[in-house]
N, C-alpha and C positions, 0 to 999 in steps of 0.2 A: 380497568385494564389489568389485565395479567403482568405479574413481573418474578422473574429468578428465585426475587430474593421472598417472595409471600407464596409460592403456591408448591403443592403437591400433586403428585400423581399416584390418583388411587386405581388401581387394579383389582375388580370384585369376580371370582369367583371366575374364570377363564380356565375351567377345567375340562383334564377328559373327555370321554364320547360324547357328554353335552355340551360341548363346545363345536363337533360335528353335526349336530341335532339343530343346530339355531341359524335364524336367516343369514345366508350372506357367511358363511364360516370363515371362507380366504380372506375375504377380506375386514371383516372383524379383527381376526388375529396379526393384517398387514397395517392394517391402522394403527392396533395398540403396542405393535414392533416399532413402528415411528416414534408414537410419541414417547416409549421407555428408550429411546435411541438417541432423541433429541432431547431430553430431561438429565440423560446422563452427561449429553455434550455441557447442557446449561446449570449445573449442578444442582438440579429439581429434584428433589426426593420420591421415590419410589416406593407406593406402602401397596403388599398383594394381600388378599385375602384368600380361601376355599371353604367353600360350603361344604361341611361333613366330606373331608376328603375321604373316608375310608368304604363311602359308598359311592362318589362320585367320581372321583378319582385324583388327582393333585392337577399343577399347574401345567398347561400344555407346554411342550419341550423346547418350542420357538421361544416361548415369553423364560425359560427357566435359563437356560442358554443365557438371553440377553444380562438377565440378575443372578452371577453366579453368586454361591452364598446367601442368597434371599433365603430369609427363612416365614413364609406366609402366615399370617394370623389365620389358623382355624378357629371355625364360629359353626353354632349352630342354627344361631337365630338367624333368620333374616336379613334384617337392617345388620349392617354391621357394627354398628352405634350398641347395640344388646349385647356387645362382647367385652368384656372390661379389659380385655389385651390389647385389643383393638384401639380403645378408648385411649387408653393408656400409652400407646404409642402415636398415634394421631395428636397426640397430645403436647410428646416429646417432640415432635419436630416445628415446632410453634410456628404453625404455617396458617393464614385467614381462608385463602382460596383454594380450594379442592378442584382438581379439574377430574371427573367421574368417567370413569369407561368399564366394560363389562357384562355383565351376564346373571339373568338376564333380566332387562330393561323394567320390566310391569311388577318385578318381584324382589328381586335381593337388591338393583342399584335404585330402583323407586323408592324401598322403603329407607334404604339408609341416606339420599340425595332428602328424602324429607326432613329424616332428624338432623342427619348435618346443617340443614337451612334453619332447625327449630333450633340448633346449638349456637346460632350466629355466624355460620362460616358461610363465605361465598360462595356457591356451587357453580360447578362450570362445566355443563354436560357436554358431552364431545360423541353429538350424535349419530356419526358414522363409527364410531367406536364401541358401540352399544348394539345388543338384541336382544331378539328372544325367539321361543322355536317358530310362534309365527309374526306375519309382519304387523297383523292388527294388533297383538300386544305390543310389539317393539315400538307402534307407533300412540298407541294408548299409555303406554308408562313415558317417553318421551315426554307427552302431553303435559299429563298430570305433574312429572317433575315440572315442566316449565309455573305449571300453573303456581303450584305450593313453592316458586319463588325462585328458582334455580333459571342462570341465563343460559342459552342454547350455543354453542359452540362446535366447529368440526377439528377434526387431529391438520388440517393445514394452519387455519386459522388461529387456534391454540396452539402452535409451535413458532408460527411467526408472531404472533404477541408475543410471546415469551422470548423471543430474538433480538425483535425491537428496529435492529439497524441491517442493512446489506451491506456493511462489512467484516471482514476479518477473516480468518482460520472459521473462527464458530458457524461463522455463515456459509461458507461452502460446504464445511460438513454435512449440516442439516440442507443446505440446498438437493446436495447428495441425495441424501434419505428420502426427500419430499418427491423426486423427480422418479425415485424406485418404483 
């Protein structure tokens, strides 16, 4: 089970016109506005990544908005795991469960949901939160993450784990967001 005080929300690679190019774009990016929405109400740490922003381009201006001040880890490689900034702050937040959304699916969050799982951390894919430009990869990298060990999760389902109870302030908030 998910909880507050063990998990992260990682954010890979939600950038620029390849972010318009991948299955499903609106709702990609209304997914992962959710859950950066609800991790801020439940104070879940927020780690972004971009792949080579200076050709791809930076984080799209919904998710920048949401994290002012985020400053994203650029990476070249892949996995995000091959970047020791990356490492290194994933590190800093001594958090076990990863909950994984991004872009796209078969390539940059497959390979790092793999090492993450090889690192020992719980991955927690949030597969409406996920693509790629077409649906047979989005749903081929989906797969394979599950296989190499990673449990399947949606942005409703990982924001009410993470909730726990139907009540209080927190709960309406996020009820708010869930019903958008």
């Amino acid at each position: 089970m998910l909880s507050s005080r063990e998990t992260l929300l990682l954010v890979i690679d939600v950038q620029g016109r390849l972010a318009q190019s991948v299955v499903q774009p609106a709702a990609l990016e209304t997914n992962i506005s959710k859950l950066v929405r609800a991790c801020l109400i439940l104070d879940v740490p927020v780690l972004v990544t971009e792949q080579y922003p200076k050709g791809l381009g930076s984080t799209v201006d919904t998710l920048k908005e949401l994290l002012p001040g985020m400053v994203p880890v650029e990476k070249l490689s892949f996995s995000c795991c091959g970047t020791p900034e990356f490492m290194k702050q994933l590190r800093s937040f001594n958090r076990n469960d990863i909950l994984v959304v991004g872009m796209e699916a078969h390539v940059c969050v497959y390979q790092t949901a793999v090492d993450l799982v090889e690192f020992g951390y719980n991955v927690h894919l949030v597969t409406d939160a996920v693509s790629s430009r077409t649906e047979a990869n989005r749903l081929l990298g989906i797969r394979c993450i599950e296989k190499a060990g990673a449990s399947l999760t949606s942005t409703e389902m990982a924001v009410f784990e993470l909730l726990r109870v139907a009540e209080g302030e927190r709960f309406k908030a996020i009820s708010k967001i869930i019903k958008e």
